[in-house]
Residue, then its C-alpha position, 0 to 999 in steps of 0.5 A: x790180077x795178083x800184084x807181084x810184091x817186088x821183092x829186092x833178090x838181095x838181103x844185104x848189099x855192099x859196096x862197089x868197092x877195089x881190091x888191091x889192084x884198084x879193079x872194082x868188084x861188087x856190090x857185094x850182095x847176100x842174095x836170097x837165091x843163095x840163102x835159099x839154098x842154106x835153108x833147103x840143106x837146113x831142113x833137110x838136116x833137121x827132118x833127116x836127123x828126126x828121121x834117124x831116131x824113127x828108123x834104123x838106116x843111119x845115126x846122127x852122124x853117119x846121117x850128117x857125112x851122107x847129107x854133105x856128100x848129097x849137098x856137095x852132089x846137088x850144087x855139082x850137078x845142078x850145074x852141070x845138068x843146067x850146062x849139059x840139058x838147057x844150054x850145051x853150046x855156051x859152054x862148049x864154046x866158053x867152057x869156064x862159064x860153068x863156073x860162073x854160078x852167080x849168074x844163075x843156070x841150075x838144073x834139077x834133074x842134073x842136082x838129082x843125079x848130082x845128089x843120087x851120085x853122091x849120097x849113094x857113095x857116101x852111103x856105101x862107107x856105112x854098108x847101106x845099099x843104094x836104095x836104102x839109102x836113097x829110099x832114107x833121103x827121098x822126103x828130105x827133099x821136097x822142102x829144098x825144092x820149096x825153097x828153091x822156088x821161092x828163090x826162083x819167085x823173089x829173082x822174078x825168073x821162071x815166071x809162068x805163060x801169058x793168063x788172063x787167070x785172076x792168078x796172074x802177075x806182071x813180072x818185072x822183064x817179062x813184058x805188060x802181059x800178065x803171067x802165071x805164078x809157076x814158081x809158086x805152083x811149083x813150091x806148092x806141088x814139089x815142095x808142099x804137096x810131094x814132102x807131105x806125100x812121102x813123110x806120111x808114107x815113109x812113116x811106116x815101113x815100106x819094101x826097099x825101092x818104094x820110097x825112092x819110087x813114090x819121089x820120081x814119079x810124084x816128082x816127074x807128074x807135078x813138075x810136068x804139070x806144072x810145065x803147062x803154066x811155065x815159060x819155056x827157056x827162051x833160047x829152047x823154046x817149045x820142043x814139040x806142038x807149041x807146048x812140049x818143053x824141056x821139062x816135060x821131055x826130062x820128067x819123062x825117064x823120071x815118071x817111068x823110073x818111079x813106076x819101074x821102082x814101085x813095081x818091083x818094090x811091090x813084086x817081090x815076096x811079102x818075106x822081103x818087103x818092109x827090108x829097106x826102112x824098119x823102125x827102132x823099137x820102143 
């Protein structure tokens, strides 16, 4: 059995202290699930920039406008996906809990389509299709989920079913029983193992729709997998058979729209593959 490091969820902190109105707020803390965020939209930003001296899709600076348009999508709708898909009477019955974002509740699907949402928009102001645009983004966005994990990992949240695997750990709150590490197999396949899949693959041209397709459905199979060694929420529980969760069910339409994506990437005329991601020349 591993021993779980106990690492503190904040960085720095400050405080209790008053405001003006003697009313105690705090402690201020700097917590490493927020700065987790700072590094996944950094790495992002530096392999995208990297990316727009190899191909042909954005400048510099046409690539920052999209990318905040993506950040801005993600944390929207990682939020409203986390309220609508894991906890919808809540928020129905206390609706301003939605911005109550320190307390935790973020969803990747919903931060997907937050992202696909706001990316595509922005993407349109430089007259780049959906896909080019989402096939240029796709492998900046591993490294963000391997970050996000490793957050989940520090805050001891998310941890994994009950082992007797020399894997597991004993998670502060999560009882005396031993459990898989999940956050960090997540980190290893959605984060390590998915960027260095699409980087190598969207190294070289490909037709429009491939990259975005290889993502989804990379994506889809590694965080099903990695549902087998997770808790379920405890307010959801096991959907279906005592080992269907929420996120097998919500990586379903993931899965099948990678294969839909590949497919037609790869039906069309050998005269219009290579379309969506050239590369510069010299």
């Amino acid at each position: 059995m591993l021993q779980y490091p106990r690492l503190s969820p904040d960085i720095v902190s400050f405080g209790p202290y008053s405001l003006d109105s003697g009313r105690v707020i705090g402690p201020f803390a700097l917590r490493w699930y927020g700065m987790m965020y700072l590094f996944g939209f950094l790495s992002a930003w530096l392999l995208g920039r990297y990316r727009c001296t190899k191909t042909a899709v954005f400048t510099k600076a046409q690539f920052d406008d999209v990318l905040v348009f993506g950040f801005v999508g993600v944390l929207v709708g990682a939020r409203l996906g986390y309220a609508l898909f894991y906890n919808p009477m809540q928020f129905l019955a206390n609706p301003l809990d939605i911005f109550r974002v320190w307390e935790g509740g973020m969803s990747f699907h919903g931060g997907m389509l937050g992202v696909m949402i706001g990316q595509g928009l922005a993407g349109r102001r430089y007259g780049k299709s959906f896909f080019q645009t989402m096939d240029f983004m796709a492998p900046l966005v591993p490294p963000g989920l391997f970050f996000g994990r490793l957050g989940n990992f520090i805050n001891a949240e998310l941890w994994g079913r009950v082992t007797d695997s020399p894997l597991g750990m004993v998670f502060p709150g999560a009882g005396p029983l031993p459990r898989h590490p999940s956050q960090l197999y997540e980190a290893a396949l959605e984060g390590v193992a998915l960027f260095t899949i699409l980087w190598l693959f969207s190294s070289r041209p490909r037709p429009t729709m491939a990259v975005s397709g290889l993502f989804s459905l990379g994506y889809g199979v590694f965080r099903c997998f990695a549902e087998f060694f997770r808790q379920p929420d405890a307010h959801l529980g096991y959907l279906a058979f005592d080992f269907v969760t929420m996120g097998m069910l919500l990586c379903l339409p993931v899965i099948a729209t990678g294969v839909i994506l590949l497919s037609l990437a790869y039906a069309r005329p050998p005269a219009d593959k290579g379309k969506g991601t050239k590369p510069k020349k010299g």
